[in-house]
Backbone as JSON Lines, residues from 0, in Angstrom:
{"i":0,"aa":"X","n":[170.14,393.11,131.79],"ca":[170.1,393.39,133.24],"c":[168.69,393.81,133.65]}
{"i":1,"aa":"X","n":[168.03,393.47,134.66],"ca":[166.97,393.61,135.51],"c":[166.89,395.0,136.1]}
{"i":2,"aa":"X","n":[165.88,395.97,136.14],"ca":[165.9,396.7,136.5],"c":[164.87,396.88,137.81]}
{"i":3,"aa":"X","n":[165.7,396.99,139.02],"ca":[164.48,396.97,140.25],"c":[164.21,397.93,140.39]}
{"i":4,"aa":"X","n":[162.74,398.0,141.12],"ca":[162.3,399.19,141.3],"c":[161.85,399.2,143.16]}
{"i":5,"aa":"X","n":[161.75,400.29,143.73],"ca":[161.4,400.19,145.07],"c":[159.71,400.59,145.16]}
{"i":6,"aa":"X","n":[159.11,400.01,145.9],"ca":[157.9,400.4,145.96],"c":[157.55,401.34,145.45]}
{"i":7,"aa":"X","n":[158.0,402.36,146.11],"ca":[157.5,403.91,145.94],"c":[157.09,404.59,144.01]}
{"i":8,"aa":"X","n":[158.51,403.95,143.48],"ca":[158.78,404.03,142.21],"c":[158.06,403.1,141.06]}
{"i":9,"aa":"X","n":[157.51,401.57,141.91],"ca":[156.66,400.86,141.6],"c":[155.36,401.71,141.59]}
{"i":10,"aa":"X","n":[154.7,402.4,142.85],"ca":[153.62,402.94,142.63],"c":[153.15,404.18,141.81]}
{"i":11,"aa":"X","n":[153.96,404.23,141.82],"ca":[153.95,405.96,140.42],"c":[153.93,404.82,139.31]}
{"i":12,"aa":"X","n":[154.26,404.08,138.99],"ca":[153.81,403.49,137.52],"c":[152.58,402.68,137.67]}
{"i":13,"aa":"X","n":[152.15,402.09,139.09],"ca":[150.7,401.51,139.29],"c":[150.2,402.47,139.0]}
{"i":14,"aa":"X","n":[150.03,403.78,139.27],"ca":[148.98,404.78,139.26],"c":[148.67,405.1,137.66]}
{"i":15,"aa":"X","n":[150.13,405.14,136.96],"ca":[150.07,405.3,135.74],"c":[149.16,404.33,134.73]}
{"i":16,"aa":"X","n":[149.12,403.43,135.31],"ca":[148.28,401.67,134.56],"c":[149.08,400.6,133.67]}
{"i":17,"aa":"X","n":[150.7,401.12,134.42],"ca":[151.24,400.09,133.7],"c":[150.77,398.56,134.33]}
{"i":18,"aa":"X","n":[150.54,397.61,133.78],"ca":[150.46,396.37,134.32],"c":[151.35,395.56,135.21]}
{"i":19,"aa":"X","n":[150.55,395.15,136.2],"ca":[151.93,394.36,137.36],"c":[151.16,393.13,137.26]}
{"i":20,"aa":"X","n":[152.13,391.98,137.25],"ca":[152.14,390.7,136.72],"c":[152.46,389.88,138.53]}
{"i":21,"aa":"X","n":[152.11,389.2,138.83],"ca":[152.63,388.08,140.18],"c":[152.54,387.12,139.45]}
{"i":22,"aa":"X","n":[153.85,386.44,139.68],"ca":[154.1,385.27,139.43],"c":[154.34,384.14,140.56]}
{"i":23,"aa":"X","n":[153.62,384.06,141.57],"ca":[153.44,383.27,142.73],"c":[152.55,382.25,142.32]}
{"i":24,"aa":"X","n":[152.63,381.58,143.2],"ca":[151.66,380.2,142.48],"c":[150.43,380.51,143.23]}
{"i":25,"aa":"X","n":[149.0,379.97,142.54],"ca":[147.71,380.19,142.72],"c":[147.05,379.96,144.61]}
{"i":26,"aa":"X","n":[147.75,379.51,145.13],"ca":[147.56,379.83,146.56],"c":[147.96,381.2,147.15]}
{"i":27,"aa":"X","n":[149.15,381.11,146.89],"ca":[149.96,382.54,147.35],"c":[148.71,383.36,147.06]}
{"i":28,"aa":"X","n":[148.13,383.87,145.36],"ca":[147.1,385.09,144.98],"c":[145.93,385.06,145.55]}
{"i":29,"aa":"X","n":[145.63,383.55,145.92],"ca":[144.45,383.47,146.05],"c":[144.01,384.57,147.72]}
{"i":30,"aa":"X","n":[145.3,384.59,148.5],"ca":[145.11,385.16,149.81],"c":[145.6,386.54,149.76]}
{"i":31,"aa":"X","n":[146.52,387.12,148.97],"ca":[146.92,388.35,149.12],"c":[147.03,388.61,147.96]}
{"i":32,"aa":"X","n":[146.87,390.32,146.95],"ca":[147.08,390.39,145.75],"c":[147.53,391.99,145.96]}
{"i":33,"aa":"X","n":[148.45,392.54,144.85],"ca":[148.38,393.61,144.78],"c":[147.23,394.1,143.76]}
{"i":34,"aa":"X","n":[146.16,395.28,144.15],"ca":[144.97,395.17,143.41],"c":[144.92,395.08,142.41]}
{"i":35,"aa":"X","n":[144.26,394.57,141.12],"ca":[144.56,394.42,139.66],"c":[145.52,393.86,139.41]}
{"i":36,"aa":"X","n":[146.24,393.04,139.82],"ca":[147.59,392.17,139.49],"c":[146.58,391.13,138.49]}
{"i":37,"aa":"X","n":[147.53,390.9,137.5],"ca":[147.31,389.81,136.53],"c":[147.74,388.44,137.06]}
{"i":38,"aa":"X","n":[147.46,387.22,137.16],"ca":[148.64,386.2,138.04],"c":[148.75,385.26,136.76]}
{"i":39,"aa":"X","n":[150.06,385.57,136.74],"ca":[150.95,384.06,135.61],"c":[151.8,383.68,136.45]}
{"i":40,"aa":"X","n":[151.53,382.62,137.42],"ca":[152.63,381.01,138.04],"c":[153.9,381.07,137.59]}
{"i":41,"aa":"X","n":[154.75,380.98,138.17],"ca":[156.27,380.99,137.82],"c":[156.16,379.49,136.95]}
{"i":42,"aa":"X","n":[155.49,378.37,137.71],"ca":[154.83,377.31,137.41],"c":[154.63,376.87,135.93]}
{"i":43,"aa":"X","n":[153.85,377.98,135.64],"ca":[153.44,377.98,134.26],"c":[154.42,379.06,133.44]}
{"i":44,"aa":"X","n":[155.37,379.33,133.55],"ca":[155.53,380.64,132.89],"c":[156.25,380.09,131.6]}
{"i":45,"aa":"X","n":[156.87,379.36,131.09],"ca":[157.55,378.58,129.93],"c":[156.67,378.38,129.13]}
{"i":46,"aa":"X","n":[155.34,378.11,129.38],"ca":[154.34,377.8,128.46],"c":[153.39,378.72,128.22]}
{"i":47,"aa":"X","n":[153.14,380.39,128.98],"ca":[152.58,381.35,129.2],"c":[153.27,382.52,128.61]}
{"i":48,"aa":"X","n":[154.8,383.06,128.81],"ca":[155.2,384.01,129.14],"c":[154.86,385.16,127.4]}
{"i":49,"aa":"X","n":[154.35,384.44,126.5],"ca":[154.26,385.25,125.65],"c":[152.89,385.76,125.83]}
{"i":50,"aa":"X","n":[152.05,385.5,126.68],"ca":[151.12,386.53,127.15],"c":[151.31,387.89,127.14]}
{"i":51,"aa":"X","n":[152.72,388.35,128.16],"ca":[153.01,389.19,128.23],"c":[153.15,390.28,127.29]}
{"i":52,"aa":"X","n":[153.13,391.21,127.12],"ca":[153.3,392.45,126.25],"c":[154.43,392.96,125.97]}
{"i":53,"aa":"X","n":[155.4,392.9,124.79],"ca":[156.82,393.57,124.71],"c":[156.65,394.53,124.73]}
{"i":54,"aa":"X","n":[155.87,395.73,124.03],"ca":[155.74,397.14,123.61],"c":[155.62,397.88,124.86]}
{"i":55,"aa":"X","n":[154.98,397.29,125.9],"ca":[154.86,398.06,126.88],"c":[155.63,397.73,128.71]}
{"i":56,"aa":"X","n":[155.71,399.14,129.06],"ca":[156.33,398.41,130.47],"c":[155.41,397.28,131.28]}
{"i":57,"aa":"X","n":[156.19,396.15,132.36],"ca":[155.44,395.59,133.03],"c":[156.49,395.47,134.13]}
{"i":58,"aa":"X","n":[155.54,394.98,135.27],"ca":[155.91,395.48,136.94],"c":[155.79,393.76,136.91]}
{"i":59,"aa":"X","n":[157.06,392.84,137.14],"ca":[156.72,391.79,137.81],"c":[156.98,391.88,139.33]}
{"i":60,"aa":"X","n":[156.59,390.79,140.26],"ca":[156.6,391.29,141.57],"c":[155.98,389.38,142.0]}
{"i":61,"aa":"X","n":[156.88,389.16,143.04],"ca":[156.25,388.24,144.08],"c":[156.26,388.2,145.57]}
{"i":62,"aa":"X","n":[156.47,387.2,146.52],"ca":[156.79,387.41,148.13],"c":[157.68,388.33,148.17]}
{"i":63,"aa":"X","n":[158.71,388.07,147.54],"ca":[160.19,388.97,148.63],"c":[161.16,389.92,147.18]}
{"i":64,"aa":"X","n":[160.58,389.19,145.76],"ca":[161.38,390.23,144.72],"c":[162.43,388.95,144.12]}
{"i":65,"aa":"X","n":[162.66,387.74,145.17],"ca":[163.62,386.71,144.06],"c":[163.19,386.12,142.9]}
{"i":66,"aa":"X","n":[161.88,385.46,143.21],"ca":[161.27,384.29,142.15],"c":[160.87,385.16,140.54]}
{"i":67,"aa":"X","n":[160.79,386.55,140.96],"ca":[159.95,387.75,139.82],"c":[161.85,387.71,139.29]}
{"i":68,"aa":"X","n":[162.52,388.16,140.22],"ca":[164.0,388.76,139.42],"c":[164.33,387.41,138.51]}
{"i":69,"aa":"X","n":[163.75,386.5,138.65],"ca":[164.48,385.13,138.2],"c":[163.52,385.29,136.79]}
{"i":70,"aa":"X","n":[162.55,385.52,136.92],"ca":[161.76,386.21,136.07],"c":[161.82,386.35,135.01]}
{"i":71,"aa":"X","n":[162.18,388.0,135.47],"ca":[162.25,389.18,134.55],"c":[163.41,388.52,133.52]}
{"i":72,"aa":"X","n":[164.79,388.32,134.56],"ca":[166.15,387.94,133.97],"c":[165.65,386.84,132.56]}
{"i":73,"aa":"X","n":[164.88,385.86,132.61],"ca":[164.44,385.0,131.72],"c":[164.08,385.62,130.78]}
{"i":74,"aa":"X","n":[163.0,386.53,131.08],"ca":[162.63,386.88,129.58],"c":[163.42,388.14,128.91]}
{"i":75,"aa":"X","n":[164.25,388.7,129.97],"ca":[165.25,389.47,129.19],"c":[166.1,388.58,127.95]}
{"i":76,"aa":"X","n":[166.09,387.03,128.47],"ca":[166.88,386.21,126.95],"c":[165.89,385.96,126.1]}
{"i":77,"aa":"X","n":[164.49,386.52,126.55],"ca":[163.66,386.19,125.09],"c":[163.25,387.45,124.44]}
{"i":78,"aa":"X","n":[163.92,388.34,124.71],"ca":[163.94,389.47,124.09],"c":[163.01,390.57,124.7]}
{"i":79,"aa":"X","n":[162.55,390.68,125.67],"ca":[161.77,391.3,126.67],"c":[162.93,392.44,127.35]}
{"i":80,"aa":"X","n":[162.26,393.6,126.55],"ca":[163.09,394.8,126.84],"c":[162.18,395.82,128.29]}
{"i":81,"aa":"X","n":[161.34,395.56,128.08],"ca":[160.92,396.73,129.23],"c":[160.32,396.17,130.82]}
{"i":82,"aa":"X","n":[160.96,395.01,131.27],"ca":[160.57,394.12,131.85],"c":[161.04,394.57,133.49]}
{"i":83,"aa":"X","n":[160.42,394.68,134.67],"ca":[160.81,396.03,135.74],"c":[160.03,395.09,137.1]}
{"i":84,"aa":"X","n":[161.33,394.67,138.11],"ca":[160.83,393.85,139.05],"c":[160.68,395.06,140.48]}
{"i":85,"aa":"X","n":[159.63,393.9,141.19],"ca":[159.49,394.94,142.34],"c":[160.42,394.53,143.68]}
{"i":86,"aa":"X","n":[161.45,395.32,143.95],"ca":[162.21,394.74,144.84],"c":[161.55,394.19,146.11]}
{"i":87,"aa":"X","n":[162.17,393.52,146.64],"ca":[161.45,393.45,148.33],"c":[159.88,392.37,147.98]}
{"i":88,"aa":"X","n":[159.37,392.96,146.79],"ca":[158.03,392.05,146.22],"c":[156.92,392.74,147.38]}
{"i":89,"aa":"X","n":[155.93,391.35,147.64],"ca":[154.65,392.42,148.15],"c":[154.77,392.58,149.57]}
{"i":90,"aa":"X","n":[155.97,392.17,149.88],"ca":[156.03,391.93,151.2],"c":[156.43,394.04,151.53]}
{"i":91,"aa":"X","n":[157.55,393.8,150.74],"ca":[157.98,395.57,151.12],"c":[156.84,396.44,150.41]}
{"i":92,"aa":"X","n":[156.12,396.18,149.51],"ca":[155.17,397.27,148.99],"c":[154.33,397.25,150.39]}
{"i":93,"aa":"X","n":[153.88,396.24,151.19],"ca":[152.67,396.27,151.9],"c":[153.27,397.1,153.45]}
{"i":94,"aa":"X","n":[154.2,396.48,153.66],"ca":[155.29,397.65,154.9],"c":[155.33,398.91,154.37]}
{"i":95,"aa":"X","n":[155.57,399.05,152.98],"ca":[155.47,400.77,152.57],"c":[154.55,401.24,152.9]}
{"i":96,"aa":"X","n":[153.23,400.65,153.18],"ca":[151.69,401.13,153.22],"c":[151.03,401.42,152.05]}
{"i":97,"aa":"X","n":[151.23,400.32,150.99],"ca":[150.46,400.5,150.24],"c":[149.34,399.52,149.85]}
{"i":98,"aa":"X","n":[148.79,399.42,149.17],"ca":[147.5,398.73,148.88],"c":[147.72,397.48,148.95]}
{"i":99,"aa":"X","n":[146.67,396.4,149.44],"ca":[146.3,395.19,149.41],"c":[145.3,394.15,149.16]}
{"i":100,"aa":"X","n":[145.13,393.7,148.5],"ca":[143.82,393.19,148.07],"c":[143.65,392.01,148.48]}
{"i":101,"aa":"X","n":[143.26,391.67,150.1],"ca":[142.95,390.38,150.41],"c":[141.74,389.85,150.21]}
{"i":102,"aa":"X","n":[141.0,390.07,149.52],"ca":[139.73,389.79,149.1],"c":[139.83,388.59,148.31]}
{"i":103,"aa":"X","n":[139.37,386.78,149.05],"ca":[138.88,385.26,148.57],"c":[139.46,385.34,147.23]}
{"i":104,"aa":"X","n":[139.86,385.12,146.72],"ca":[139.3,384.68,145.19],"c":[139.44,383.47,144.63]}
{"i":105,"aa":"X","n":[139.5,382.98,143.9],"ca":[139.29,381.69,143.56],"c":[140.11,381.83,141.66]}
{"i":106,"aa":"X","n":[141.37,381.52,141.98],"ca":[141.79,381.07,141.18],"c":[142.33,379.74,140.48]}
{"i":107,"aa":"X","n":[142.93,379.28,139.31],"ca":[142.93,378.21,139.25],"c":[144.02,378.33,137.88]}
{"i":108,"aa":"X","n":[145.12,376.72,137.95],"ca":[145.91,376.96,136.93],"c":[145.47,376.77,135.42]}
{"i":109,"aa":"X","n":[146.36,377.4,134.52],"ca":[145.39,377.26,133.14],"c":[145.29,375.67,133.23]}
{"i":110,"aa":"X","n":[144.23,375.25,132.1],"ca":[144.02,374.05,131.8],"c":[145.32,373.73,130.91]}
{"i":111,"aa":"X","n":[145.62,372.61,130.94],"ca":[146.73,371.87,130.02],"c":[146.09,371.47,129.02]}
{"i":112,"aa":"X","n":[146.64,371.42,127.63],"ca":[146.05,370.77,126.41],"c":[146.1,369.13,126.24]}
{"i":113,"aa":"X","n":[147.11,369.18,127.37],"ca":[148.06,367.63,127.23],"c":[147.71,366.65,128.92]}
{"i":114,"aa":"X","n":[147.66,365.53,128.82],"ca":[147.37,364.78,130.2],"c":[148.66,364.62,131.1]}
{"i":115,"aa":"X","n":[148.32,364.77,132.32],"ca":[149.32,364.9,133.28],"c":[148.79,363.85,134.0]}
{"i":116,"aa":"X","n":[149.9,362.82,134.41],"ca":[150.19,361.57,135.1],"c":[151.18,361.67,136.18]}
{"i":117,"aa":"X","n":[151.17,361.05,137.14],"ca":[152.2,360.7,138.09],"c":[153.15,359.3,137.65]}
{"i":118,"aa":"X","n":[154.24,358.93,138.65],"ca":[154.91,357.93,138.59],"c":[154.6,356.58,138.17]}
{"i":119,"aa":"X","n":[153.57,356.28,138.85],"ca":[153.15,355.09,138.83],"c":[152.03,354.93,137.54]}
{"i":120,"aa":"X","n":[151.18,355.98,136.97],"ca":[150.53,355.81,136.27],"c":[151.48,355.87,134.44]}
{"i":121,"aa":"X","n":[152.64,356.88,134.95],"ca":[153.54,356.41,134.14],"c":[154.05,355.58,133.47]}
{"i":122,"aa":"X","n":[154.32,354.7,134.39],"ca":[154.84,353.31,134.63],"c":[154.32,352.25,134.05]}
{"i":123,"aa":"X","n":[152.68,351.98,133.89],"ca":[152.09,351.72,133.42],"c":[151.52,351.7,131.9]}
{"i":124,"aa":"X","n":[152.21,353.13,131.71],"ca":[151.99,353.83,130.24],"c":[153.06,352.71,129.37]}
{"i":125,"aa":"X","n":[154.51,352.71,130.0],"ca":[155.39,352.27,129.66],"c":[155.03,351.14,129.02]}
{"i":126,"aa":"X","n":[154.47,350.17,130.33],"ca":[154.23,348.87,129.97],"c":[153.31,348.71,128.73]}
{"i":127,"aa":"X","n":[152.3,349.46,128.71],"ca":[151.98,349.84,127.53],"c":[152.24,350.04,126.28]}
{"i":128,"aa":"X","n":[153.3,350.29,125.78],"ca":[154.4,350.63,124.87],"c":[154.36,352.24,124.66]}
{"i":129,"aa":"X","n":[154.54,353.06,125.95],"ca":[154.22,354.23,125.82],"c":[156.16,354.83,125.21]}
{"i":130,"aa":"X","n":[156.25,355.71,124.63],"ca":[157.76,356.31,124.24],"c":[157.97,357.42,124.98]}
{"i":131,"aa":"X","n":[159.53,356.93,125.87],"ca":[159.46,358.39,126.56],"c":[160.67,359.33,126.02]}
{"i":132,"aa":"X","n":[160.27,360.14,126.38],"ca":[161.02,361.25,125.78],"c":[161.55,362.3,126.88]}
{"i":133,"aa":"X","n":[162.66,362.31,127.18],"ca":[163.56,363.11,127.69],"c":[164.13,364.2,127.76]}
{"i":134,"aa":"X","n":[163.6,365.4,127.78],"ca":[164.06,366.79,127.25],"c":[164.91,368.17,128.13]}
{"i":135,"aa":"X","n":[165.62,366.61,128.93],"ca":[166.59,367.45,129.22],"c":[167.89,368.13,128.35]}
{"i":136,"aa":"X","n":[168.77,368.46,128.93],"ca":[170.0,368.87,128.1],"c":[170.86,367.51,128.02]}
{"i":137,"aa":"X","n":[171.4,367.15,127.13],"ca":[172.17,366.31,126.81],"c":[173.23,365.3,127.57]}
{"i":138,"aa":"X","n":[173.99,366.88,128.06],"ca":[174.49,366.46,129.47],"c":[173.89,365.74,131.18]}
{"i":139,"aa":"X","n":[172.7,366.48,130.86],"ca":[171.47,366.12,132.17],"c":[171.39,364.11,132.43]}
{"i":140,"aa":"X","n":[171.16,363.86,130.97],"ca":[170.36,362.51,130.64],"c":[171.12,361.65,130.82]}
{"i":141,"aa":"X","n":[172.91,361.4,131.34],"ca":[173.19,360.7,131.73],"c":[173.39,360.3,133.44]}
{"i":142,"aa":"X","n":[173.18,361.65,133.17],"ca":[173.17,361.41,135.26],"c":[172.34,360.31,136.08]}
{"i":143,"aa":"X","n":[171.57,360.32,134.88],"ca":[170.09,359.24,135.52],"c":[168.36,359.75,134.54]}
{"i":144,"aa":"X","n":[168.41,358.18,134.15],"ca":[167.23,358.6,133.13],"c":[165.94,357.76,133.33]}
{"i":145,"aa":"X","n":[164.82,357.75,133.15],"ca":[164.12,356.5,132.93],"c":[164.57,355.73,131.87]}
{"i":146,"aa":"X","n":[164.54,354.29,132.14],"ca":[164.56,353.54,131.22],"c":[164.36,353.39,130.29]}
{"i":147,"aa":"X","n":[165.1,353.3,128.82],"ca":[164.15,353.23,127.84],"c":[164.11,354.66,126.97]}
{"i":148,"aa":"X","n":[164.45,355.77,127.72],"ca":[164.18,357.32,127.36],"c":[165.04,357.48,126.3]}
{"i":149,"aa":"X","n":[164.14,358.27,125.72],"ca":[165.15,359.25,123.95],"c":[165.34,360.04,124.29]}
{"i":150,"aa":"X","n":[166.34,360.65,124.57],"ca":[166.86,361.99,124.63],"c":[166.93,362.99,123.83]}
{"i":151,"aa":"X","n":[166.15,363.72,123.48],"ca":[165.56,365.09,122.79],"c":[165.13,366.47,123.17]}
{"i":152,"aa":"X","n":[166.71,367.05,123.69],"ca":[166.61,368.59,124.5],"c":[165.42,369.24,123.85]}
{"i":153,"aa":"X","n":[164.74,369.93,124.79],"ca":[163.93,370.77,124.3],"c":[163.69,371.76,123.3]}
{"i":154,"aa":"X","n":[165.2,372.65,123.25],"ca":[165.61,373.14,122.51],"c":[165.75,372.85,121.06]}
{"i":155,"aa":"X","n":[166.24,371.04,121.0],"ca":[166.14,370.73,119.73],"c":[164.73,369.79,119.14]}
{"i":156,"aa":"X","n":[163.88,369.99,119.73],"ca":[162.64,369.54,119.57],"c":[162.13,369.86,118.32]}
{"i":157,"aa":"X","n":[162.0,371.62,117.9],"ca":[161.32,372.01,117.04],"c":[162.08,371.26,115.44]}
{"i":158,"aa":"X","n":[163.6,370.76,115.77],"ca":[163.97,370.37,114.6],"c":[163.99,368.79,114.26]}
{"i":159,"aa":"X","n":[163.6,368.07,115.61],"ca":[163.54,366.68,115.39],"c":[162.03,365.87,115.86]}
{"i":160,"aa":"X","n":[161.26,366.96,115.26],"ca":[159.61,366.34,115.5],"c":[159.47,364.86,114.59]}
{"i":161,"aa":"X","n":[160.06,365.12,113.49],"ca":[159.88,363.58,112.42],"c":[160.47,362.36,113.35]}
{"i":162,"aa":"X","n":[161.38,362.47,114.77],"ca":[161.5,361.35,115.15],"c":[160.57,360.94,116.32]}
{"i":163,"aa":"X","n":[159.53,361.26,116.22],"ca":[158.43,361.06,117.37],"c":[157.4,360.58,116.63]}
{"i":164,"aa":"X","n":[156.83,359.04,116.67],"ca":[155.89,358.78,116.59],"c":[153.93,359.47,116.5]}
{"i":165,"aa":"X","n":[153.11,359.59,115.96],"ca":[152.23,360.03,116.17],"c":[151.18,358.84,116.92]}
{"i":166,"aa":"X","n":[151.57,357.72,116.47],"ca":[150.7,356.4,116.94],"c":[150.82,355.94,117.93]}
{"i":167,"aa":"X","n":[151.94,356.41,118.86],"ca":[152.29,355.74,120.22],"c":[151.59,356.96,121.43]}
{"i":168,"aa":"X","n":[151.98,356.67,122.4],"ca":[151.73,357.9,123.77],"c":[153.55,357.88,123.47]}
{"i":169,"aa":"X","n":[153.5,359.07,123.9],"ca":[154.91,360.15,123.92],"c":[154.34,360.65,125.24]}
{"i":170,"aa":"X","n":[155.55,360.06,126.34],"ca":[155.61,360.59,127.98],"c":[156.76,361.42,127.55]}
{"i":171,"aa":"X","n":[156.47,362.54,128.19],"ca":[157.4,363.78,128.46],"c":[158.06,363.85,129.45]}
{"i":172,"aa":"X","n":[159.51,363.75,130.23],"ca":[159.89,364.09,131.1],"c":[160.89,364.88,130.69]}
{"i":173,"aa":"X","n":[160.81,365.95,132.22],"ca":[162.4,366.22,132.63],"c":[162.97,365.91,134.09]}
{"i":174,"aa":"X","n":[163.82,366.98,134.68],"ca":[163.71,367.15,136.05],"c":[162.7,367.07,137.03]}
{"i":175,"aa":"X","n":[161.74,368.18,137.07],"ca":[160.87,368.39,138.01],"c":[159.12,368.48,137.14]}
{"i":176,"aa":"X","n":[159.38,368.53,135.55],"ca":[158.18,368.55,135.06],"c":[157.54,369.9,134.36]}
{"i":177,"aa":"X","n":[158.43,370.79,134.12],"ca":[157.99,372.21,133.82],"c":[158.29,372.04,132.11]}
{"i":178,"aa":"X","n":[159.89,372.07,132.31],"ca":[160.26,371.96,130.64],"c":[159.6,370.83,129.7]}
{"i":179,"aa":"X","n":[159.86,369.56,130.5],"ca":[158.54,368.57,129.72],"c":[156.8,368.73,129.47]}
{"i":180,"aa":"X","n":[156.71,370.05,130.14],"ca":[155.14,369.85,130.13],"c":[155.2,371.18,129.01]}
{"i":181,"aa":"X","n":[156.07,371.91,129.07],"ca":[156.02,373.13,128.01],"c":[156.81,372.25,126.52]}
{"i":182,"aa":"X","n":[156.86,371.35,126.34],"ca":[157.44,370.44,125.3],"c":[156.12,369.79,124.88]}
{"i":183,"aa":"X","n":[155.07,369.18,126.1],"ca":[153.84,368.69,125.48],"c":[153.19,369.71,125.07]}
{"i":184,"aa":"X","n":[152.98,371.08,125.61],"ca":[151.98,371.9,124.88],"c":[153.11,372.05,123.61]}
{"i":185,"aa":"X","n":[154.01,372.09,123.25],"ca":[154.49,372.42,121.91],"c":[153.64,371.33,120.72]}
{"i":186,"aa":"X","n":[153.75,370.38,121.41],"ca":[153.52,368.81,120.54],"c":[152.59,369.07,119.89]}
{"i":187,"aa":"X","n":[151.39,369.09,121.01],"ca":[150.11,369.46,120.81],"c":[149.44,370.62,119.49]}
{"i":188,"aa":"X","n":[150.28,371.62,119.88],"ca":[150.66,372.65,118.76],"c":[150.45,372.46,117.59]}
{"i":189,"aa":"X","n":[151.5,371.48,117.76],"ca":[152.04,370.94,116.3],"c":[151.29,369.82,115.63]}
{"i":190,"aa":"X","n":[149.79,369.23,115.97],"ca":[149.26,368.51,115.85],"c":[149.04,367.31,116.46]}
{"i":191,"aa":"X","n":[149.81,366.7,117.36],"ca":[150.39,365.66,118.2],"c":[148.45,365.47,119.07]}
{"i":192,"aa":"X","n":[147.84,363.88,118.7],"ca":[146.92,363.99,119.69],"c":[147.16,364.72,120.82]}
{"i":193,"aa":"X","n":[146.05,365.67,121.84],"ca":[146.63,365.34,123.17],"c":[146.08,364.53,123.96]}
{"i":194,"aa":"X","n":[145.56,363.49,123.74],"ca":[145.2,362.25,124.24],"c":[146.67,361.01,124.21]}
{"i":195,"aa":"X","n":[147.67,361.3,123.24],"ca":[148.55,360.71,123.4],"c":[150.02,361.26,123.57]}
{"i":196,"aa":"X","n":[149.64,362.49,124.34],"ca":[150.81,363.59,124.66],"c":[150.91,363.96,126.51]}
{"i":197,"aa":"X","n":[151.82,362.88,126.56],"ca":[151.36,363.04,128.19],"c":[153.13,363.5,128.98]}
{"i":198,"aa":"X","n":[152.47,364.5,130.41],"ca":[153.61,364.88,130.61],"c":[153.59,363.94,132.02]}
{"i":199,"aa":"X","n":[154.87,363.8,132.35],"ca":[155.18,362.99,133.97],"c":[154.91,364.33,134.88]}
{"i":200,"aa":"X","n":[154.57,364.77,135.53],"ca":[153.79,365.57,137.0],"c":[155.24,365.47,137.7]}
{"i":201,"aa":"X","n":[156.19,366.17,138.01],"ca":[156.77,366.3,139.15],"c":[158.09,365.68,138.15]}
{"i":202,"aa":"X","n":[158.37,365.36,137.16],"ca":[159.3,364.8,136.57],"c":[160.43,363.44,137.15]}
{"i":203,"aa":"X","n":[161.74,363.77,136.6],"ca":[162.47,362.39,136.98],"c":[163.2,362.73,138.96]}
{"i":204,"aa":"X","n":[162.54,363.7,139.21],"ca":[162.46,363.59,140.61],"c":[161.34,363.15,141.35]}
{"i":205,"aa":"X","n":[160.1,363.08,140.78],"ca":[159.26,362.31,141.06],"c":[158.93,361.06,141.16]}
{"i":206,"aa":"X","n":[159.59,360.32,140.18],"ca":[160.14,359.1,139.41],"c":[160.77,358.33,140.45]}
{"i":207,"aa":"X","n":[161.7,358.92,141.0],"ca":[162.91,358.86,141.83],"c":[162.34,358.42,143.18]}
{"i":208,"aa":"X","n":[161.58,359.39,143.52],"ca":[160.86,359.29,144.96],"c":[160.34,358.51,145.03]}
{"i":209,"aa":"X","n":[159.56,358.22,143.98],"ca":[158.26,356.76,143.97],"c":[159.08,355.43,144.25]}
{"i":210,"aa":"X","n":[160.64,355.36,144.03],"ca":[161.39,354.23,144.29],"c":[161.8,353.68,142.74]}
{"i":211,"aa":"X","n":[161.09,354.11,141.84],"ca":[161.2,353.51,140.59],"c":[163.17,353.7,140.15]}
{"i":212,"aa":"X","n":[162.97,352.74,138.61],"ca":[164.54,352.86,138.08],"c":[164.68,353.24,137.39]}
{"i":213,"aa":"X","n":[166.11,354.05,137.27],"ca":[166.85,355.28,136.41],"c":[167.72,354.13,135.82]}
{"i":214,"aa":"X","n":[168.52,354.7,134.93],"ca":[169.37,354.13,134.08],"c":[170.48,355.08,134.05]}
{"i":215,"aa":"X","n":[171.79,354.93,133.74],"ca":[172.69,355.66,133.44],"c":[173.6,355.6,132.46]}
């Protein structure tokens, strides 16, 4: 369970130096920050979140307190015990009257190890003899797939690396592109060129939009 905190109770532990984390995406920080906020992207957080520190408390916090509770709740299943959202987010800390740090900054998302493509450049990969790989859940991949796709949940990735080629491009999809792109930084990891570890950008909803064909 998530434990919220209200501003007030948030700022007695800012003062203290526990760390507060925003997980808004790099526009949102770039215009408003709570001062010293660390920013890890909800965006990125599958492929980031062990940044974070178990041993010690941390203050997640975004706009309104949902996208952080969705959060926290996550890494409470990865074993993240002291994990403390800010209700309301910065919207109610800043009505409380507390600090704001609108000061420019210029942030930017981490670099990827792995190449990110759209639909059409996808598509192309294919024709190529690119292998795609599917890492949704099992159940997901019949609803509608790209053509052609192996289906290899993410989950069971770490145990079925021997069926992935090293000599081909391996396209990563999922849904929207998060879980497939935290599947290419695994690859990569694991030795996988990343010149031939590419994730689809926006996933099999992207796919979709471009007009392209699913399979079922």
């Amino acid at each position: 369970m998530v434990k919220n905190l209200t501003p007030e109770e948030a700022k007695t532990l800012y003062d203290q130096g526990v760390p507060f984390v925003d997980v808004r995406e790099v526009e949102e920080y770039a215009q408003a920050r709570i001062p010293g906020a660390k920013l890890l992207p909800l965006s990125e957080f599958l492929a980031r979140y062990q940044e974070l520190p178990k041993d010690t408390p941390v203050v997640l916090y975004c706009r309104t307190g949902n996208r952080s509770e969705q959060a926290a709740a996550w890494l409470a299943q990865q074993g993240y015990t002291n994990l403390l959202n800010l209700e309301g987010g910065l919207v109610r800390w800043y009505r409380t009257g507390l600090p704001v740090d609108t000061t420019p900054v210029e942030e930017v998302y981490a670099a990827t190890s792995f190449k990110e493509v759209g639909p059409q450049e996808a598509s192309r990969l294919m024709e190529e003899g690119a292998l795609v790989v599917d890492v949704r859940e099992t159940w997901e991949y019949p609803g509608g797939h790209i053509p052609g796709a192996v289906n290899i949940p993410l989950s069971a990735l770490p145990q079925r690396l021997s069926e992935l080629p090293k000599d081909r491009i391996l396209l990563l999809v999922c849904n929207s592109g998060n879980r497939s792109g935290l599947a290419a930084e695994f690859l990569v990891n694991q030795g996988f060129d990343p010149e031939k570890v590419v994730n689809l950008e926006g996933g099999t909803y992207a796919w979709l939009g471009a007009g392209l064909p699913v399979e079922k």
